[in-house]
Backbone of each chain as nested JSON, in Angstrom:
{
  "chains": [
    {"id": "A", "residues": [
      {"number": 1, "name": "UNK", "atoms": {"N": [103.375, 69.577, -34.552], "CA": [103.139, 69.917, -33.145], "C": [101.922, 70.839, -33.02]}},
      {"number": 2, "name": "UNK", "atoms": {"N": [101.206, 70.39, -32.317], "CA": [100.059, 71.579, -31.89], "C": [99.769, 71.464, -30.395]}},
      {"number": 3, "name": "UNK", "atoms": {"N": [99.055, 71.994, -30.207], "CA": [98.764, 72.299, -28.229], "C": [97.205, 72.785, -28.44]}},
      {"number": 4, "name": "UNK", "atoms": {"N": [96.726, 72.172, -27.268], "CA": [95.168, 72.657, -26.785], "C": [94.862, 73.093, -25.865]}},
      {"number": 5, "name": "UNK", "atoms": {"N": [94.05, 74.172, -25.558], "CA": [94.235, 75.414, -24.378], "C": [92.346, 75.461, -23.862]}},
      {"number": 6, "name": "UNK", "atoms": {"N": [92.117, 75.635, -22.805], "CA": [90.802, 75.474, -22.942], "C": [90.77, 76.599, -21.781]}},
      {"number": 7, "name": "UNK", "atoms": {"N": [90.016, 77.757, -22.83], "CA": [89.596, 78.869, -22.039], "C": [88.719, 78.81, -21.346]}},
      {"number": 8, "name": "UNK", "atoms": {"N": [88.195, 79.349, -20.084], "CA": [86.669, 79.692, -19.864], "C": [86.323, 81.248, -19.909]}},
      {"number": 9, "name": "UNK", "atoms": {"N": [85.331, 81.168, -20.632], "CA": [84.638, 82.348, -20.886], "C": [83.296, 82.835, -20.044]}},
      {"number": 10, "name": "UNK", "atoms": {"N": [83.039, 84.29, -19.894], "CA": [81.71, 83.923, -19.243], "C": [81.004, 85.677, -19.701]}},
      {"number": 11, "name": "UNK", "atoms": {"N": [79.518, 84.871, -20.205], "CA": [78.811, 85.659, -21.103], "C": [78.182, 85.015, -21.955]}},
      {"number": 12, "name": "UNK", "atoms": {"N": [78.368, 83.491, -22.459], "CA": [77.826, 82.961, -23.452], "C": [76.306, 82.384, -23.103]}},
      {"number": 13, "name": "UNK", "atoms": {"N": [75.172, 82.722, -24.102], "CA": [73.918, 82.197, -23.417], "C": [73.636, 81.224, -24.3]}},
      {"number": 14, "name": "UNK", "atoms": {"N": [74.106, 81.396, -25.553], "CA": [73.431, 80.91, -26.845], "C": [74.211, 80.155, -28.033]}},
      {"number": 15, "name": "UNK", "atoms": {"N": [73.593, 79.869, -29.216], "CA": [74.402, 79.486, -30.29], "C": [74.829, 80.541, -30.681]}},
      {"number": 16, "name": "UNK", "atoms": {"N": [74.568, 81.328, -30.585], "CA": [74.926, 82.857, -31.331], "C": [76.011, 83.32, -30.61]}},
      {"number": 17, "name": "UNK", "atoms": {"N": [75.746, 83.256, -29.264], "CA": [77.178, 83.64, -28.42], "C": [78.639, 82.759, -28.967]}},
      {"number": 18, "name": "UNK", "atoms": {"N": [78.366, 81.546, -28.963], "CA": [79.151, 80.767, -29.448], "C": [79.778, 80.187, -30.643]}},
      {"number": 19, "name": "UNK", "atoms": {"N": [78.636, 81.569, -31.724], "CA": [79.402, 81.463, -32.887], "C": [80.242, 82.753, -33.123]}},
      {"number": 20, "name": "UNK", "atoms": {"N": [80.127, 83.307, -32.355], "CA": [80.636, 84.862, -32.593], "C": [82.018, 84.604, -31.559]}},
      {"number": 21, "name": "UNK", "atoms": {"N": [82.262, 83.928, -30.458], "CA": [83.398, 83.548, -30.116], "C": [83.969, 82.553, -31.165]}},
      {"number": 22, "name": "UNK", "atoms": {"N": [83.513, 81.502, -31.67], "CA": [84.027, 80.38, -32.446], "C": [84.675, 81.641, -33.523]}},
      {"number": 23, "name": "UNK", "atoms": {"N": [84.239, 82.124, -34.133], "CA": [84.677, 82.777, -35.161], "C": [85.897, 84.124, -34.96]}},
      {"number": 24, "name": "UNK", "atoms": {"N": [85.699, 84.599, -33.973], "CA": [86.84, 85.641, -33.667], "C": [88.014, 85.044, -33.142]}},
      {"number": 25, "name": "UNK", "atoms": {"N": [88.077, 83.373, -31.981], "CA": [89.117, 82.718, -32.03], "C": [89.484, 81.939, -32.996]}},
      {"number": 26, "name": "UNK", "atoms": {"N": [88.659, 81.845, -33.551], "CA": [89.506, 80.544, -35.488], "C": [90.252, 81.458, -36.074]}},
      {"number": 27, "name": "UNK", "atoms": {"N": [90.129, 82.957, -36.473], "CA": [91.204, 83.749, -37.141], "C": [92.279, 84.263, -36.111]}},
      {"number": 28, "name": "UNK", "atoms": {"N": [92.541, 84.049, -35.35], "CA": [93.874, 84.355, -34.62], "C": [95.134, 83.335, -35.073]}},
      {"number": 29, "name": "UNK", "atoms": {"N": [96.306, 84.041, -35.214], "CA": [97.174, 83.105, -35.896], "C": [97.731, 81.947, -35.443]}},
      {"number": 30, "name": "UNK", "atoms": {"N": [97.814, 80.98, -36.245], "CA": [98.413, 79.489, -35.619], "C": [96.935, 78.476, -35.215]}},
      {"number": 31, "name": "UNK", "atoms": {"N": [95.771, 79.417, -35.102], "CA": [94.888, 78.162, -34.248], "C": [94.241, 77.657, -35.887]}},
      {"number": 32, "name": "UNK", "atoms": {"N": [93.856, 76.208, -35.516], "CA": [93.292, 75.26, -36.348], "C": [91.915, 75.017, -35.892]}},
      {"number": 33, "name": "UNK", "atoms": {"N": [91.642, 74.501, -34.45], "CA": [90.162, 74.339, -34.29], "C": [89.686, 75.201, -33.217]}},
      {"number": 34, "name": "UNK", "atoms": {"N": [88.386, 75.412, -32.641], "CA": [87.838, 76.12, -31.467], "C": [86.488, 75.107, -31.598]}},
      {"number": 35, "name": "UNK", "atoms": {"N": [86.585, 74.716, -30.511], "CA": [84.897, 74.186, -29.723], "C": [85.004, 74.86, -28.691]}},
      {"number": 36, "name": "UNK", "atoms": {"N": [83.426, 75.612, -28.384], "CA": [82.971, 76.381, -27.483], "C": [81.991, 75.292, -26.912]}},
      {"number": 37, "name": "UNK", "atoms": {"N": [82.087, 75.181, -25.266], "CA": [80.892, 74.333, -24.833], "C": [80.401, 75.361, -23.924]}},
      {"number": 38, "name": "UNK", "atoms": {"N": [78.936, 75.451, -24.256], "CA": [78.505, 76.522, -23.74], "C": [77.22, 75.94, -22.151]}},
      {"number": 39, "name": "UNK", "atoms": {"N": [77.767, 74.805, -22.113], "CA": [77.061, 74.184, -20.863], "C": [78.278, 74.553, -19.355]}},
      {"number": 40, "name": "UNK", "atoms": {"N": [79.673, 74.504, -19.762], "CA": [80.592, 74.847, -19.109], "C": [81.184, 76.324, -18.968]}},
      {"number": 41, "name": "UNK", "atoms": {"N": [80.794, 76.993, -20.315], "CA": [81.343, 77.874, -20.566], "C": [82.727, 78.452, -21.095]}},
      {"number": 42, "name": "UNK", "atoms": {"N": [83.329, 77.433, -22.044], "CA": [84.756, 77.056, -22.108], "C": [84.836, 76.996, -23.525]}},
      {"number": 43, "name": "UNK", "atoms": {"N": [85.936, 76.98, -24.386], "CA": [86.203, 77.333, -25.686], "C": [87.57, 76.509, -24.997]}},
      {"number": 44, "name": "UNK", "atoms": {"N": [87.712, 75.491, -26.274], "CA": [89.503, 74.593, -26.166], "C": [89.673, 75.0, -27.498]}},
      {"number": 45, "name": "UNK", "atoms": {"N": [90.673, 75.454, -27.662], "CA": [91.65, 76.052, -28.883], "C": [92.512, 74.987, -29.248]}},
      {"number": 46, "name": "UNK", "atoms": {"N": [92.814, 74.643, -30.042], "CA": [94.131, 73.646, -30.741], "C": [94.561, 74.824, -31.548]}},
      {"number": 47, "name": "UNK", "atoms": {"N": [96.031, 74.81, -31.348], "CA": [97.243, 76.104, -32.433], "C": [98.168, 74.967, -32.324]}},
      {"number": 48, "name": "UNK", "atoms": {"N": [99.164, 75.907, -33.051], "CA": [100.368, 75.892, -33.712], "C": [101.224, 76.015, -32.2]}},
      {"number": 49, "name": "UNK", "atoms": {"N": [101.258, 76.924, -31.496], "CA": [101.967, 76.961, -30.462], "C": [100.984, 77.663, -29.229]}},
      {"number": 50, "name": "UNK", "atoms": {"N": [101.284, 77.692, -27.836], "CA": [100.061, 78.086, -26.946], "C": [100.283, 79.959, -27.477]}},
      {"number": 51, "name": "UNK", "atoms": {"N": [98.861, 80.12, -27.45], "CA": [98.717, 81.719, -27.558], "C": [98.946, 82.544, -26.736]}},
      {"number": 52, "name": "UNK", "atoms": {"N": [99.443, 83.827, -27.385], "CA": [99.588, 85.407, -26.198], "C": [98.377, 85.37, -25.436]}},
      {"number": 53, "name": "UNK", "atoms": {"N": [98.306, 84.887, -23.675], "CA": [97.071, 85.658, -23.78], "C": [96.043, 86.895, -23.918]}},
      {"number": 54, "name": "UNK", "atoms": {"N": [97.011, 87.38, -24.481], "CA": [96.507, 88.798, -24.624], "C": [95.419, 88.915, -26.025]}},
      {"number": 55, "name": "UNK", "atoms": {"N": [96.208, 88.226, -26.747], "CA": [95.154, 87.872, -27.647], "C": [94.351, 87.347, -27.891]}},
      {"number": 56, "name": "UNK", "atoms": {"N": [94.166, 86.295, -27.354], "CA": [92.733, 85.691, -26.472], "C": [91.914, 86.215, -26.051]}},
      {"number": 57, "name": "UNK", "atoms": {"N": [92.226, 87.503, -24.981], "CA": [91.498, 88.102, -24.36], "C": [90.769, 88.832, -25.235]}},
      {"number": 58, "name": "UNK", "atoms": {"N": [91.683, 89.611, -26.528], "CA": [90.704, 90.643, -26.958], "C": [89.959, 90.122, -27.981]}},
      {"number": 59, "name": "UNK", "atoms": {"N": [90.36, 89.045, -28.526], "CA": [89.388, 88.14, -29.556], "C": [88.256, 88.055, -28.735]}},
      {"number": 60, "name": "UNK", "atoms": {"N": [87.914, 87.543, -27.003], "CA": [87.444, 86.99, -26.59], "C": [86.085, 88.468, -26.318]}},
      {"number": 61, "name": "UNK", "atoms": {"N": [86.815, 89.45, -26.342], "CA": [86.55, 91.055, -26.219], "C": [85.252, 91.148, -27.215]}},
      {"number": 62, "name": "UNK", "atoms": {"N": [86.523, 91.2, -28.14], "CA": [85.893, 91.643, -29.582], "C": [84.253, 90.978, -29.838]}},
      {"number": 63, "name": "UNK", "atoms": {"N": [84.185, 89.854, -29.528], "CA": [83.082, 88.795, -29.486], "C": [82.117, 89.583, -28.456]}},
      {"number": 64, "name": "UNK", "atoms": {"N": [82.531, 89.756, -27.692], "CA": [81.499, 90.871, -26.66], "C": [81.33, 89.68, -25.05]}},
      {"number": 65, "name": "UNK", "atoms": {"N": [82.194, 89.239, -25.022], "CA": [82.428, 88.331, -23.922], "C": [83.561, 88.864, -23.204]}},
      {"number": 66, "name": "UNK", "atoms": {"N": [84.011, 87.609, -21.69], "CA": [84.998, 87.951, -21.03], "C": [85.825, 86.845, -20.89]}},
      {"number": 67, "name": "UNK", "atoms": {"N": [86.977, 86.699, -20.932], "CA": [88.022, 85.667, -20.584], "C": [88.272, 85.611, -18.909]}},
      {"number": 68, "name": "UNK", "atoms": {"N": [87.721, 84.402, -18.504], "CA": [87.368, 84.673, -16.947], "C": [88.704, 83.82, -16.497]}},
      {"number": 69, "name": "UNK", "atoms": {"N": [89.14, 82.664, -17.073], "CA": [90.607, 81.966, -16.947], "C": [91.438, 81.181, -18.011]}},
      {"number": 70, "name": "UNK", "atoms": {"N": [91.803, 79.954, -17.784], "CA": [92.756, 79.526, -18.813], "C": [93.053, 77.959, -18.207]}},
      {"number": 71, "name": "UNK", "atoms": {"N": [92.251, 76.94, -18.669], "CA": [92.972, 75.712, -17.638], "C": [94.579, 75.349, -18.448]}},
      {"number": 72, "name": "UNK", "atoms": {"N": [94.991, 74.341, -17.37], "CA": [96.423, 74.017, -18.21], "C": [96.357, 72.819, -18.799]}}
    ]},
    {"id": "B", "residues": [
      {"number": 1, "name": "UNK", "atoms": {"N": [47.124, 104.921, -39.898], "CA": [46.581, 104.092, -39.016], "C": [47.957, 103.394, -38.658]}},
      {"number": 2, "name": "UNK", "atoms": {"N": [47.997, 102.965, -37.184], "CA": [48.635, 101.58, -37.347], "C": [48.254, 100.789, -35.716]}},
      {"number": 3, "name": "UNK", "atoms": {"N": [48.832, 100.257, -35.725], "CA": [48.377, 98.819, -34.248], "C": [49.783, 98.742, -33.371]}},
      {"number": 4, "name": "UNK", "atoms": {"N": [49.765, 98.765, -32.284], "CA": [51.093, 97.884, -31.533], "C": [50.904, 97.022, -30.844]}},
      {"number": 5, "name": "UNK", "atoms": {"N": [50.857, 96.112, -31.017], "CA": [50.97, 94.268, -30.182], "C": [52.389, 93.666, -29.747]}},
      {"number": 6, "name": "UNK", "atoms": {"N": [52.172, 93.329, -28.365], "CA": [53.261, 92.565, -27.892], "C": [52.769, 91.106, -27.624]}},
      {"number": 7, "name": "UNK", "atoms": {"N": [54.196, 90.622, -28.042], "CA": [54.474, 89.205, -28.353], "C": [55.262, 88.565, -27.218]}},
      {"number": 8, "name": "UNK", "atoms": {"N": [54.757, 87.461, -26.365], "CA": [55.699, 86.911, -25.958], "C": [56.292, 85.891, -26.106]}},
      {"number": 9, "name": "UNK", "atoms": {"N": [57.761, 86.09, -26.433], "CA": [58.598, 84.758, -26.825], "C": [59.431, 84.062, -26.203]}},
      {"number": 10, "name": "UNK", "atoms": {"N": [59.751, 82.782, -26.354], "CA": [60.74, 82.081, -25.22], "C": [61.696, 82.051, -25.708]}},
      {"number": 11, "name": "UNK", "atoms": {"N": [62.667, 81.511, -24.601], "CA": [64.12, 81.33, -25.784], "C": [65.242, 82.008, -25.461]}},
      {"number": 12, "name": "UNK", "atoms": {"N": [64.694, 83.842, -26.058], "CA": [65.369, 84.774, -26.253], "C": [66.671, 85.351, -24.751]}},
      {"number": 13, "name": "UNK", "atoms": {"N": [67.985, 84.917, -25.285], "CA": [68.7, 85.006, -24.015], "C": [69.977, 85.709, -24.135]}},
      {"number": 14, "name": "UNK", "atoms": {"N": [70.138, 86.628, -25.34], "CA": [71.265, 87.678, -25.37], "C": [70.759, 88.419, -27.12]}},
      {"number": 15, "name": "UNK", "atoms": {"N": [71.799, 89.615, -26.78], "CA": [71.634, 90.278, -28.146], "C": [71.71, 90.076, -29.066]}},
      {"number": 16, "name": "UNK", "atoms": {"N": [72.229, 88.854, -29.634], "CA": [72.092, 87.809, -30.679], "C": [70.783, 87.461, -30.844]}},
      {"number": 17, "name": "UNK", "atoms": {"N": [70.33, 87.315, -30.105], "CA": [68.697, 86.589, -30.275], "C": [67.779, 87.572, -30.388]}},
      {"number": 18, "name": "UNK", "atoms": {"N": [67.837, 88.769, -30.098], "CA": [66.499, 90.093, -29.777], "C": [66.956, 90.083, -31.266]}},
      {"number": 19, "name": "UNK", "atoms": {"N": [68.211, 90.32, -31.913], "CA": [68.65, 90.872, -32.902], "C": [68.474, 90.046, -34.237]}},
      {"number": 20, "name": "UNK", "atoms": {"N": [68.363, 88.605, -33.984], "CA": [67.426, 87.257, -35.069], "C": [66.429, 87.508, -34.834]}},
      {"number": 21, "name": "UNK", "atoms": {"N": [65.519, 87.76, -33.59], "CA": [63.862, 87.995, -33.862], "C": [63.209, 89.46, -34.408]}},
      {"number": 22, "name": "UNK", "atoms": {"N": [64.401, 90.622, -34.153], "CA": [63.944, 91.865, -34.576], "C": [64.287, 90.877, -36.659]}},
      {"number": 23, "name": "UNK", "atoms": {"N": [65.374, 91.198, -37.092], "CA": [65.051, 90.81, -38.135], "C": [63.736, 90.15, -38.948]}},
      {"number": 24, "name": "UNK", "atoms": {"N": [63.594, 88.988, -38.361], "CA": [62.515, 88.624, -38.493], "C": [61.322, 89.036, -38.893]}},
      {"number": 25, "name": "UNK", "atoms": {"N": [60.809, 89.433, -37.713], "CA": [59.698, 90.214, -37.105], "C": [59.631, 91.63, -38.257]}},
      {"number": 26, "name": "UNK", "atoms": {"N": [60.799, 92.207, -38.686], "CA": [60.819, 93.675, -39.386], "C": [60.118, 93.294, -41.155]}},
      {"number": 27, "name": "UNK", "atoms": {"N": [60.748, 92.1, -41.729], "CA": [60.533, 92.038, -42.775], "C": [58.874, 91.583, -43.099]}},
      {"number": 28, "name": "UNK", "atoms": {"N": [57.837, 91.492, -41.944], "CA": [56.84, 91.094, -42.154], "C": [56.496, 91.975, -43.117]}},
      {"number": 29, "name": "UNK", "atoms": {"N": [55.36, 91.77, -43.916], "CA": [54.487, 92.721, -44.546], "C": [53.696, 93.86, -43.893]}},
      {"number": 30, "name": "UNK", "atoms": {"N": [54.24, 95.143, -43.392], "CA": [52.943, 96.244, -43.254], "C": [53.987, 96.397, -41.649]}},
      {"number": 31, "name": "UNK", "atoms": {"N": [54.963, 95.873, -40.911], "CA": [55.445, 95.973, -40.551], "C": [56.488, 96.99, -40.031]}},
      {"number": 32, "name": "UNK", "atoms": {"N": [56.556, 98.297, -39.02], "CA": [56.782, 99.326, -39.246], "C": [58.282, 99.578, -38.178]}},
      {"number": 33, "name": "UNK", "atoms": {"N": [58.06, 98.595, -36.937], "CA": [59.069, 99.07, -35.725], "C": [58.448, 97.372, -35.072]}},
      {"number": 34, "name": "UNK", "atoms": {"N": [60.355, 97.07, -34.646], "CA": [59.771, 96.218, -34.009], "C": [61.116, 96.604, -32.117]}},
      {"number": 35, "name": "UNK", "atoms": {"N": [61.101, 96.073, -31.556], "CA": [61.465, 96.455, -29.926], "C": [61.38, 95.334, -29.346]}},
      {"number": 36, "name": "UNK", "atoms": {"N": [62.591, 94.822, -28.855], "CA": [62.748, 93.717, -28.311], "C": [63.277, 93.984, -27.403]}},
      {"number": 37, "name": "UNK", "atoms": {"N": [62.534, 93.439, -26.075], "CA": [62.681, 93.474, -24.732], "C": [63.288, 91.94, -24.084]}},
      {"number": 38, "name": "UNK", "atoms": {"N": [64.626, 91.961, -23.488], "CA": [65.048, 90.737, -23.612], "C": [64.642, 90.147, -21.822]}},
      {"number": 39, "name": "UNK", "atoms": {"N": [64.791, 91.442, -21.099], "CA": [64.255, 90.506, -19.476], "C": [63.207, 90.37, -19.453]}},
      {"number": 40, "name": "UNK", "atoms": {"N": [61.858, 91.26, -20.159], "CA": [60.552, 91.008, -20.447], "C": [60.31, 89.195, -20.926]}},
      {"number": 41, "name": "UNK", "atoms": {"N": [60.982, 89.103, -22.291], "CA": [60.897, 88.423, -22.95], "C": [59.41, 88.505, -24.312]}},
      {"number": 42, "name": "UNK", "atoms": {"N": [59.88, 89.747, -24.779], "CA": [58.534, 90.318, -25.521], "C": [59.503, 90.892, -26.763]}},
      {"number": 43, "name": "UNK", "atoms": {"N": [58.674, 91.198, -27.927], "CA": [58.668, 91.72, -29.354], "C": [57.353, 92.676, -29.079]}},
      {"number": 44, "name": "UNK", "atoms": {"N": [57.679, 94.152, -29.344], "CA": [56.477, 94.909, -29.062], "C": [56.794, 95.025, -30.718]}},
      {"number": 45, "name": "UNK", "atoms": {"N": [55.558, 95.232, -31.658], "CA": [55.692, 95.498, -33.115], "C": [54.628, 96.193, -33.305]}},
      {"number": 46, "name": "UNK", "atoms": {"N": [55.206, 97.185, -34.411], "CA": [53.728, 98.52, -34.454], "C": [53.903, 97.971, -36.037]}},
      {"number": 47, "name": "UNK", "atoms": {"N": [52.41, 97.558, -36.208], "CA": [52.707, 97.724, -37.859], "C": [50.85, 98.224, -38.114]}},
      {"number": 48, "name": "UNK", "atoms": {"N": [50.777, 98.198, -39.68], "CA": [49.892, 99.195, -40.473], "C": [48.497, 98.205, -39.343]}},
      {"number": 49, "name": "UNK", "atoms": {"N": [47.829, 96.912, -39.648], "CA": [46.992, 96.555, -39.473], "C": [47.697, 95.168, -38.181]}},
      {"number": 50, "name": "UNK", "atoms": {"N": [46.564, 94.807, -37.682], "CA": [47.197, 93.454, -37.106], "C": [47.419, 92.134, -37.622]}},
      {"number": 51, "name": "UNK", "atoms": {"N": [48.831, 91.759, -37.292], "CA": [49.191, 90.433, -38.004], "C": [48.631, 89.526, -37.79]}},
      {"number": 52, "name": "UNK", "atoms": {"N": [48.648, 88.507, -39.121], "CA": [48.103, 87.054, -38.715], "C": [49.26, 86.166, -38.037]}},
      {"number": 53, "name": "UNK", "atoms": {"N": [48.68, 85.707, -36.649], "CA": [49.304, 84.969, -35.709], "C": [50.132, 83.939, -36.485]}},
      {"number": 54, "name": "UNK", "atoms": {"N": [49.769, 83.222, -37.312], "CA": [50.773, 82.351, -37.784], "C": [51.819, 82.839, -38.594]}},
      {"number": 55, "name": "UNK", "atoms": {"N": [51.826, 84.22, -39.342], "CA": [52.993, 84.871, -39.774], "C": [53.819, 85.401, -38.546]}},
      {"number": 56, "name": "UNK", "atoms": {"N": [53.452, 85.677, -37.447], "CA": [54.376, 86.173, -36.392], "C": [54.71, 84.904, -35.815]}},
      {"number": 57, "name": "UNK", "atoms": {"N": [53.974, 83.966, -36.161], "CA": [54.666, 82.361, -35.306], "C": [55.653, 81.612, -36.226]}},
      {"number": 58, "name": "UNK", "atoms": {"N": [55.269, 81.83, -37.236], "CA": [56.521, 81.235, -38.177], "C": [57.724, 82.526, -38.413]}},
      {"number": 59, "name": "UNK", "atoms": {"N": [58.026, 83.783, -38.297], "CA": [58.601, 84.616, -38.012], "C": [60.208, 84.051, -36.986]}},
      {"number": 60, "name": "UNK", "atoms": {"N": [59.014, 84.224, -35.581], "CA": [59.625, 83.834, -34.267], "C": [60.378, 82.703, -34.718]}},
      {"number": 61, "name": "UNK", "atoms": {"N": [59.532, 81.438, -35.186], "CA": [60.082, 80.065, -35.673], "C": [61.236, 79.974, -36.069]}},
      {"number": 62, "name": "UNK", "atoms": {"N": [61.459, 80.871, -37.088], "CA": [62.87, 81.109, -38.351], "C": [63.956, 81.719, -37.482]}},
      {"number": 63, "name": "UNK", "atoms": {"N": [63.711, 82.182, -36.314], "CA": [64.744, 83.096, -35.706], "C": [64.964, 81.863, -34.802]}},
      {"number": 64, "name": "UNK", "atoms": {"N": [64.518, 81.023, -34.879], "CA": [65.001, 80.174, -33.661], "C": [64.389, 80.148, -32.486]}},
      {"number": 65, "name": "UNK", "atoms": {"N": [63.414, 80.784, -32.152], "CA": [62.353, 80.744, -30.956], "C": [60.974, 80.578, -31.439]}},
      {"number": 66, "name": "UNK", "atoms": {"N": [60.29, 81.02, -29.802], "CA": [58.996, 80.343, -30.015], "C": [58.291, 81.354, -29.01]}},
      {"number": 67, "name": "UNK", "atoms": {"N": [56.973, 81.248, -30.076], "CA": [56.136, 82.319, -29.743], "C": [55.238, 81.818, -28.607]}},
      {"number": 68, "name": "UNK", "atoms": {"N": [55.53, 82.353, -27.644], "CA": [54.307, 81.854, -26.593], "C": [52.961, 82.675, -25.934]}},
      {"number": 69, "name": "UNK", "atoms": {"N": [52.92, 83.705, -26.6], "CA": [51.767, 84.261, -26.93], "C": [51.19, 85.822, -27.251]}},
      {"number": 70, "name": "UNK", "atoms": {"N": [50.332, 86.485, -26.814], "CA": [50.584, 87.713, -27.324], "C": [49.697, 88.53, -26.526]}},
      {"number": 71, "name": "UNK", "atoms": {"N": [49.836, 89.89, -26.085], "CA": [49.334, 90.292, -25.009], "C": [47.99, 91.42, -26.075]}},
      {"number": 72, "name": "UNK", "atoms": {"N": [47.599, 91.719, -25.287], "CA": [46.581, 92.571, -25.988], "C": [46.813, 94.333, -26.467]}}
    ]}
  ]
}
């Protein structure tokens, strides 16, 4: 079982933006993939089960970005 | 002695990127301070003598941008 969550983020300009999110959401526990599309501004997560968003947020933090929503 | 020349580069669109072209730009030879202005869109660099344009264009190059020219 896995689930895919597709954040939008907003702050990303670059590849660089989008590797520094790609990389702070791939080590959060349970997730397997992250694509960031940075034409939309959105990161879809595939995990293990849907994530805290709390932890999203501060991964999303930590990266130096903002978690602006969450589609379903 | 030394020189300060500003560079203007395209491209450059968050702190990821000032922060690939300062790298860059620092390890030149004779190379002393470099200052990256990201709404400008400039590399101000003080080094010993003035660089040869194609070491600051292949520089810019490696960081992923592009040098579009250089002010006096």
């Amino acid at each position: 079982m896995s689930t895919t969550t597709t954040y939008q983020i907003t702050g990303m300009t670059c590849g660089h933006c989008a590797g520094a999110v790609t990389r702070e959401l791939s080590v959060l526990p349970g997730v397997h993939d992250v694509e960031v599309d940075l034409g939309s501004g959105t990161a879809k997560v595939t995990s293990d089960a849907v994530l805290p968003i709390d932890a999203v947020r501060n991964a999303v933090d930590e990266a130096g970005y903002e978690l602006a929503g969450v589609d379903a």
